[in-house]
C-alpha positions as CSV (number, residue, x, y, z in Angstrom):
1,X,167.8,13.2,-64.1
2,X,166.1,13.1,-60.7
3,X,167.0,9.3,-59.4
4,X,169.4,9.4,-56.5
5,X,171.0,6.1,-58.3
6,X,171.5,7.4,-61.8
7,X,172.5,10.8,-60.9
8,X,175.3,8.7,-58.6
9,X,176.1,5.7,-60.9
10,X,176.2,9.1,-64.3
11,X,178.8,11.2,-62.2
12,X,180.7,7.4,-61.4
13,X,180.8,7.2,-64.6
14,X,181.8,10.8,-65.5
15,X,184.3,10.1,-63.0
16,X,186.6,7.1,-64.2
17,X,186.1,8.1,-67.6
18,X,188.6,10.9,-66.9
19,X,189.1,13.2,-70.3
20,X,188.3,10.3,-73.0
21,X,184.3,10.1,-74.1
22,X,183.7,6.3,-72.3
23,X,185.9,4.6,-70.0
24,X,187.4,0.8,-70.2
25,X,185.5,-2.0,-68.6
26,X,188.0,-2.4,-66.7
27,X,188.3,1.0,-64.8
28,X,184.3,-0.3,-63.6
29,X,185.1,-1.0,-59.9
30,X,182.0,-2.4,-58.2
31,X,183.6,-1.8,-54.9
32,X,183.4,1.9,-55.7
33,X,179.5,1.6,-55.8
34,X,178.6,-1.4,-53.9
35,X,175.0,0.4,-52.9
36,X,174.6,0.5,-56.8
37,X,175.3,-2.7,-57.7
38,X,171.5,-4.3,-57.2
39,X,170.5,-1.5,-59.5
40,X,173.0,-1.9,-62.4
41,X,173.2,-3.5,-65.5
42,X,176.1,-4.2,-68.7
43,X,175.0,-4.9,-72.0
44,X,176.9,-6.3,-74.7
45,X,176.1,-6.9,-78.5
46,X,176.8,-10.3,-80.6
47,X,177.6,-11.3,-83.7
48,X,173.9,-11.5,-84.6
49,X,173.1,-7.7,-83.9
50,X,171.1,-8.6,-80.7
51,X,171.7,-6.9,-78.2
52,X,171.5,-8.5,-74.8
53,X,172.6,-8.7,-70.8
54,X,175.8,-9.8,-70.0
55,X,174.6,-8.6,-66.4
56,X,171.4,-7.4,-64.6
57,X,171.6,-7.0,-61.1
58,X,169.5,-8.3,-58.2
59,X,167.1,-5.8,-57.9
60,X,166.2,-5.3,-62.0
61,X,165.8,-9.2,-61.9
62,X,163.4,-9.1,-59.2
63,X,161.6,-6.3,-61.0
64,X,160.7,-8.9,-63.9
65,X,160.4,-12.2,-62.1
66,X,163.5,-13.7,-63.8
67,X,167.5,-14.2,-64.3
68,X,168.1,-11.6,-67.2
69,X,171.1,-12.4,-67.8
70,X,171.9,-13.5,-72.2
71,X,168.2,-12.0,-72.8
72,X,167.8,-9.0,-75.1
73,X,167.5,-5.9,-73.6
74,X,164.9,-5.0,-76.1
75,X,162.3,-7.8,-74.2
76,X,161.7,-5.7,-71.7
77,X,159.9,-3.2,-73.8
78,X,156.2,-2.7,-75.2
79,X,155.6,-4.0,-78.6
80,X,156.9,-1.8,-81.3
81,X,159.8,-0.7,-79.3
82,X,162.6,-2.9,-79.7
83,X,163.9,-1.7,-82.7
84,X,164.1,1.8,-81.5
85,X,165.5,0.6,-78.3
86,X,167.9,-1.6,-79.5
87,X,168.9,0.6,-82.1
88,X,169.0,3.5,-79.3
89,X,171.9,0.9,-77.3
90,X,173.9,0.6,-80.4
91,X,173.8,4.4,-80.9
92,X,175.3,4.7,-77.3
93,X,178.3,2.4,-78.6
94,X,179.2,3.7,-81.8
95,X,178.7,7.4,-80.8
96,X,179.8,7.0,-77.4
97,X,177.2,9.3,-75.9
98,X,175.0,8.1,-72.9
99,X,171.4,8.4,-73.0
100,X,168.6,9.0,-70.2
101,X,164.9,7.4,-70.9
102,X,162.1,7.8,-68.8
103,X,159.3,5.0,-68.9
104,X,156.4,3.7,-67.5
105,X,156.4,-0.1,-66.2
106,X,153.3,-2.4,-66.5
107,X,153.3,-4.7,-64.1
108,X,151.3,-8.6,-65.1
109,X,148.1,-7.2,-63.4
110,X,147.8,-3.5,-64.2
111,X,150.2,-1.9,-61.9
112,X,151.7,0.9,-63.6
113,X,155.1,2.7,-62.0
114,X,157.4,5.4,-63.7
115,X,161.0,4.3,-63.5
116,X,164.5,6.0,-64.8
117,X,166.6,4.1,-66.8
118,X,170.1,5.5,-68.1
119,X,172.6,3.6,-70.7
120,X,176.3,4.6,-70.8
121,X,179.4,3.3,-73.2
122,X,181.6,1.2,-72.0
123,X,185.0,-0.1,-73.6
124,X,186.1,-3.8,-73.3
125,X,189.2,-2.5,-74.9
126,X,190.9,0.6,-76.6
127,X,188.8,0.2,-79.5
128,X,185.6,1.2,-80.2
129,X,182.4,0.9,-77.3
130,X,181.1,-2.6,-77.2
131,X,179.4,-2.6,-74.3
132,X,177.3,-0.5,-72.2
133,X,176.9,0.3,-68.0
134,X,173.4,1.2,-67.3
135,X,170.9,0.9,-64.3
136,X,166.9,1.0,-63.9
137,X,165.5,2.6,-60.8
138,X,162.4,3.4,-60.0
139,X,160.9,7.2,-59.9
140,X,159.3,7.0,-56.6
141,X,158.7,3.6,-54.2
142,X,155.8,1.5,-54.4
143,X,154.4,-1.6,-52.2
144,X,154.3,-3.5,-55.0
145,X,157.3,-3.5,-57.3
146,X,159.5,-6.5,-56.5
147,X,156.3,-8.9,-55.5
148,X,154.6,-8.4,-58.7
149,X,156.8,-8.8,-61.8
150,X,156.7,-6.1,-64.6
151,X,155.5,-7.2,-67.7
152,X,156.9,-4.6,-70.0
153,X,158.2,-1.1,-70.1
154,X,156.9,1.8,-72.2
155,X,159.2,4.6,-73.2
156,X,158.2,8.1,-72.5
157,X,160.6,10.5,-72.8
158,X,164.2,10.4,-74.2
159,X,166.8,12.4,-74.2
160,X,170.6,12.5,-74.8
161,X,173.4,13.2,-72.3
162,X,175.9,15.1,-74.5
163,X,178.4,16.0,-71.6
164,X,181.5,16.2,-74.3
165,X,179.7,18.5,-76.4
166,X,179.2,21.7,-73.6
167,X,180.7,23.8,-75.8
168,X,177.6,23.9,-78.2
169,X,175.3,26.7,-77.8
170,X,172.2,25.5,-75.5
171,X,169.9,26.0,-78.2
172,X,170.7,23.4,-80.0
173,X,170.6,20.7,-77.5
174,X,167.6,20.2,-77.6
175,X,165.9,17.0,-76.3
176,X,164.6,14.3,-77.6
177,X,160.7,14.6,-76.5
178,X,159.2,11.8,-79.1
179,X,156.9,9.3,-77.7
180,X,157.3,6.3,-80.4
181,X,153.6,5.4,-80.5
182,X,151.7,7.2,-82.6
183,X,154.5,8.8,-84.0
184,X,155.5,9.5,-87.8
185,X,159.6,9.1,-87.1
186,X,161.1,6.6,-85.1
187,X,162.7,7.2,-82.0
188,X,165.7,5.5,-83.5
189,X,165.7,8.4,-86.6
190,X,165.3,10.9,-84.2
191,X,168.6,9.8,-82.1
192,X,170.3,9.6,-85.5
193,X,169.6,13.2,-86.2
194,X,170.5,14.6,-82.8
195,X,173.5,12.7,-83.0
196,X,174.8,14.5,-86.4
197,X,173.7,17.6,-85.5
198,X,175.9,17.3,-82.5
199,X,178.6,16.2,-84.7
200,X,178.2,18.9,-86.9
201,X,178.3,21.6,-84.6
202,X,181.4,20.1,-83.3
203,X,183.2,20.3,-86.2
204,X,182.6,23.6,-86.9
């Protein structure tokens, strides 16, 4: 992690989350990170398995030209994606485990910029993670990002953020380095795996 706004908005999160592994909606106080807020975004799923925005700020708005808000998250990504990524957000619910991508944005005439993107669970209530805090920043500035809209995102690099997990041996968190193009397993299957061998080792 090497963007000054998702290492700030991670440790936030880290923060209000106290001793449990994802904090309530609720505890979210945007007056705590009002320099974030442009930056941020909550997603939430429905009934139908999508999985959309129930907010995008300002900033990620103007990155793609238009309101985000109620469009699935997985739009934003090249073709061949979305059911990784998607299937990435629900994996940040039901495991409550945040997640850190890196990715490369295309922008409608060729522009190409490396952004960070990082996904968090969030709890509407004491149940289980329904929803999750995230934000999109961009790896270095460019002249043209906010005047020419992005027309997709390409994942890169992925890895997980197992912070309630330190006491496994380093070895084995190992991270999740699959490009999905061109690749024989899903990024998806690979998050799956990491995931139980987390839990595994956990156990033990």
């Amino acid at each position: 992690m090497r963007v000054q706004t998702t290492i700030e908005i991670f440790d936030y999160w880290n923060r209000i989350r106290g001793a449990a592994d994802a904090p309530l909606k609720s505890q979210v106080e945007p007056s705590a990170v009002p320099h974030l807020l442009q930056s941020l975004f909550i997603l939430e799923g429905r009934e139908d398995g999508d999985i959309v925005f129930r907010l995008a700020g300002t900033r990620i708005c103007d990155l793609f030209g238009r309101d985000l808000r109620g469009e699935r998250f997985s739009s934003l990504w090249a073709h061949g994606q979305h059911g990784d990524i998607e299937r990435t957000a629900i994996g940040v619910m039901d495991h409550a485990m945040p997640a850190l991508f890196n990715a490369t944005g295309y922008s409608t005439v060729g522009h190409q910029a490396s952004f960070e993107i990082i996904m968090m669970p969030l709890r509407s209530s004491h149940a289980a993670c329904d929803r999750v805090l995230g934000a999109i920043a961009p790896v270095a500035a460019a002249s043209w990002l906010e005047i020419v809209p992005l027309e997709l995102l390409a994942l890169d690099r992925s890895r997980l953020l197992p912070e309630k997990f330190s006491k496994v041996a380093p070895a084995e968190l190992r991270p999740i380095n699959e490009s999905v193009a061109g690749k024989g397993i899903g990024f998806g299957q690979v998050m799956r795996r990491v995931v139980s061998q987390l839990l595994s080792a956990e156990a033990r």
